[in-house]
MARTIFI-415215 format. One record per residue: residue in one letter; x, y, z of N, C-alpha, C in turn. Coordinates in steps of 0.1 Angstrom, whole numbers, plus 5000, padded with zeros to 4 digits. Layout:
BEGIN
<'A'; <X; Y; Z>; <X; Y; Z>; <X; Y; Z>>,
...
***
This chain:
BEGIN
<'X'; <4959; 5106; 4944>; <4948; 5114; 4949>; <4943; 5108; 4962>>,
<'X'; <4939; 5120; 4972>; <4930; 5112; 4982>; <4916; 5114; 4981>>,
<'X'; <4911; 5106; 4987>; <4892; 5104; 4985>; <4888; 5110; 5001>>,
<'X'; <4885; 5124; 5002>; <4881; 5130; 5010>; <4865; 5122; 5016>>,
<'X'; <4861; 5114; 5008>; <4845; 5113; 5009>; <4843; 5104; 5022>>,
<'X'; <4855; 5100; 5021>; <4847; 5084; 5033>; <4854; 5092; 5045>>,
<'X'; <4849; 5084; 5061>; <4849; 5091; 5073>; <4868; 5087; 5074>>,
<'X'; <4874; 5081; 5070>; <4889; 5084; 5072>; <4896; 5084; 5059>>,
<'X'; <4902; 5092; 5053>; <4905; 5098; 5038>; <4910; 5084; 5035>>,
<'X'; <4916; 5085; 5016>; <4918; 5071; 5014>; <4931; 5074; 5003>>,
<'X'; <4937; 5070; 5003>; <4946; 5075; 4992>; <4955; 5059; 4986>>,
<'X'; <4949; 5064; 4973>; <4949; 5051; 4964>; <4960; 5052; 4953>>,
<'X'; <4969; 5041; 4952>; <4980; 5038; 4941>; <4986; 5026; 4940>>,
<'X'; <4995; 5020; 4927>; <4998; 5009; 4927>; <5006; 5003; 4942>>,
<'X'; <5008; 4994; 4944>; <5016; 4991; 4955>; <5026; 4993; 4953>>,
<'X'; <5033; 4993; 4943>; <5048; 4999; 4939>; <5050; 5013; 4942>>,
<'X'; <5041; 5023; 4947>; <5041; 5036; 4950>; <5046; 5037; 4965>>,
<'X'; <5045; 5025; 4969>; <5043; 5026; 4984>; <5056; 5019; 4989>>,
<'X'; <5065; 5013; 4978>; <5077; 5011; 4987>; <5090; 5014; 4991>>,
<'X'; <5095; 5016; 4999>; <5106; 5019; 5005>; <5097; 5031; 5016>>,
<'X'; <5085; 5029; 5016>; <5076; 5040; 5026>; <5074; 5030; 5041>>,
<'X'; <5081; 5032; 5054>; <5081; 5028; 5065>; <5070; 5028; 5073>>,
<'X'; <5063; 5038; 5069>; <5053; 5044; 5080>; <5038; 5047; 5066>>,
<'X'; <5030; 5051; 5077>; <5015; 5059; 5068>; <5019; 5071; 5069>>,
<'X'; <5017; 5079; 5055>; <5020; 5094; 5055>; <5003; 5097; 5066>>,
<'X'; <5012; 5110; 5070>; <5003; 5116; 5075>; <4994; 5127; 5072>>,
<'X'; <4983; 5131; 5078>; <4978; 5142; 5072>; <4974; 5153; 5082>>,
<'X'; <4972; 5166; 5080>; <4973; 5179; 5092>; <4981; 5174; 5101>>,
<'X'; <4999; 5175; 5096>; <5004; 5172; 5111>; <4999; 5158; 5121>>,
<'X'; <4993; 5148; 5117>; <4993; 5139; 5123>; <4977; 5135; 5129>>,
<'X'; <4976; 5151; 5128>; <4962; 5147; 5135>; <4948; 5140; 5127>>,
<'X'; <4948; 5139; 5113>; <4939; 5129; 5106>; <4946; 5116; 5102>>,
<'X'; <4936; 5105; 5102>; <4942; 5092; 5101>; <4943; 5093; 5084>>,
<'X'; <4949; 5080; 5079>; <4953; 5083; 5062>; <4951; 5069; 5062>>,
<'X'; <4941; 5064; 5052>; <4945; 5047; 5048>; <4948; 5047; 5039>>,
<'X'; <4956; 5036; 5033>; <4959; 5032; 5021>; <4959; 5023; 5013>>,
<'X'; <4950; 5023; 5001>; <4944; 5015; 4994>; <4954; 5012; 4987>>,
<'X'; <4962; 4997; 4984>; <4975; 4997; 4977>; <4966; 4984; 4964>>,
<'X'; <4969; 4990; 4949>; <4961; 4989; 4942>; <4973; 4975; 4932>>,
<'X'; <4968; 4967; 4922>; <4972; 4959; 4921>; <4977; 4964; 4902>>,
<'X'; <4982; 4959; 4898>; <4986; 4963; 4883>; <4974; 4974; 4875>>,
<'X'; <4965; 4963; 4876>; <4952; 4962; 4869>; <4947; 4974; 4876>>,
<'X'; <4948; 4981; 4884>; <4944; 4990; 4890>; <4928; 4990; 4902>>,
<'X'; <4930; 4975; 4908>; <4921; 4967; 4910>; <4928; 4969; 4930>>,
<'X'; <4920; 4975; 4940>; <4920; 4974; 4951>; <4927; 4960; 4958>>,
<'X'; <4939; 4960; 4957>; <4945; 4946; 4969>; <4946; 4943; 4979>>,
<'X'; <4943; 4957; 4984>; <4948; 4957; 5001>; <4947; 4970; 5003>>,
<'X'; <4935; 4976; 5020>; <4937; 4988; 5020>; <4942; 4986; 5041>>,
<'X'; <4950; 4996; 5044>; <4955; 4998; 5054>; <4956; 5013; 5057>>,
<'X'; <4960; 5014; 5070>; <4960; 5020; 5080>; <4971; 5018; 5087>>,
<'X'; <4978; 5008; 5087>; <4992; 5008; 5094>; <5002; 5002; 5083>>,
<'X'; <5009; 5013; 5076>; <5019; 5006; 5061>; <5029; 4993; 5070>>,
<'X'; <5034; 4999; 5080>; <5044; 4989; 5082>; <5041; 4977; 5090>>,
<'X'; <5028; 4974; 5096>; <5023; 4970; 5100>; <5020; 4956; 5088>>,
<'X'; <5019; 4964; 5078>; <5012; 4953; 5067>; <5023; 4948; 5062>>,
<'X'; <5038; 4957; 5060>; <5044; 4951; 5052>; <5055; 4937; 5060>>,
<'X'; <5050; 4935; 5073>; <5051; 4926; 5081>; <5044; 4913; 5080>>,
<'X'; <5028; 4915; 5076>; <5020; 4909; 5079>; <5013; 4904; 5066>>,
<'X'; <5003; 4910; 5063>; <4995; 4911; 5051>; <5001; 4907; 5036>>,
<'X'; <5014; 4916; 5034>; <5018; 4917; 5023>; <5026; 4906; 5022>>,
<'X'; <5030; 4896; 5027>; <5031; 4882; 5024>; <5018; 4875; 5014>>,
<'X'; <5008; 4874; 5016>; <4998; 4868; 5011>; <4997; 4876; 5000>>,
<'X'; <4995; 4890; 4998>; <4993; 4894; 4987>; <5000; 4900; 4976>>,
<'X'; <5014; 4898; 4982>; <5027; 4891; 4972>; <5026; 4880; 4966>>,
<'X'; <5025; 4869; 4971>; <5021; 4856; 4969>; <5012; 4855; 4954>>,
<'X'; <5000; 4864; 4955>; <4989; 4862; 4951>; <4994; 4874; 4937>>,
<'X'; <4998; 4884; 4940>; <5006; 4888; 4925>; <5017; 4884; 4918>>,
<'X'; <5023; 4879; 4926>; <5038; 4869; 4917>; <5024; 4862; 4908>>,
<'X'; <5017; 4853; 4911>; <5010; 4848; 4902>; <5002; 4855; 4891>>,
<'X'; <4994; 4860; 4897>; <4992; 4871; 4885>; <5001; 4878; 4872>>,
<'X'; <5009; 4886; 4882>; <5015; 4897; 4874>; <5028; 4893; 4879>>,
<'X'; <5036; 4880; 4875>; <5053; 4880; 4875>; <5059; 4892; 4868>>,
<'X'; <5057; 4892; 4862>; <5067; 4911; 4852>; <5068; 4919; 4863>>,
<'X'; <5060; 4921; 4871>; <5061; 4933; 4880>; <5069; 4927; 4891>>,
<'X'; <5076; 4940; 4903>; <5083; 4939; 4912>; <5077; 4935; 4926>>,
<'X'; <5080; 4927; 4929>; <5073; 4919; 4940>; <5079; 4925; 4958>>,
<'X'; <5090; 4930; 4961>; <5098; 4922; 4968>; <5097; 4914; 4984>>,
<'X'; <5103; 4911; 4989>; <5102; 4905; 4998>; <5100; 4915; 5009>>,
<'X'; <5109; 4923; 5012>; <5108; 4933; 5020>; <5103; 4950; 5015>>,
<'X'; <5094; 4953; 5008>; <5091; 4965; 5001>; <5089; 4976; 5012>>,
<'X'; <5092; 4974; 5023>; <5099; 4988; 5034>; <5116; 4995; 5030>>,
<'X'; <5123; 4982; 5027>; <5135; 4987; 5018>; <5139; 4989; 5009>>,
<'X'; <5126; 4986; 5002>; <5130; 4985; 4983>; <5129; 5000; 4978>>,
<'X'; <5136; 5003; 4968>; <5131; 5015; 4961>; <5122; 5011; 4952>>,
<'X'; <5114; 5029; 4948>; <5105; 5028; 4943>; <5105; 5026; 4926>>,
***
């Protein structure tokens, strides 16, 4: 679902929704911005962006890190721009 309410929409799901995704989907053809709140097992906000591939360069090192510890059962991967979903 997205959250129309705040001044740039927000669309929220596990972070496992979000891999093998290169880019931020878009919305009206490009012309509204789209962040993305990539949510943790627990369904607990881990990280929200605005540039997916941006993060999965950057950000998502640390908060890979910080779910392997958590939540080892779940799919981590290294590169989740190429992983399936």
């Amino acid at each position: 679902p997205i959250d129309y309410t705040q001044p740039i929409p927000v669309a929220a799901a596990r972070a496992q929704a979000f891999f093998g995704m290169t880019m931020t989907p878009q919305l009206a053809d490009g012309r509204v911005p789209l962040r993305l709140a990539l949510l943790s097992p627990a369904g607990r906000p881990a990280a929200i962006t605005g540039d997916l591939a941006g993060f999965w360069r950057g950000g998502w090192t640390d908060m890979r890190r910080d779910m392997l510890g958590r939540y080892p059962k779940h799919s981590w991967p290294e590169d989740p721009g190429r992983s399936e979903r």
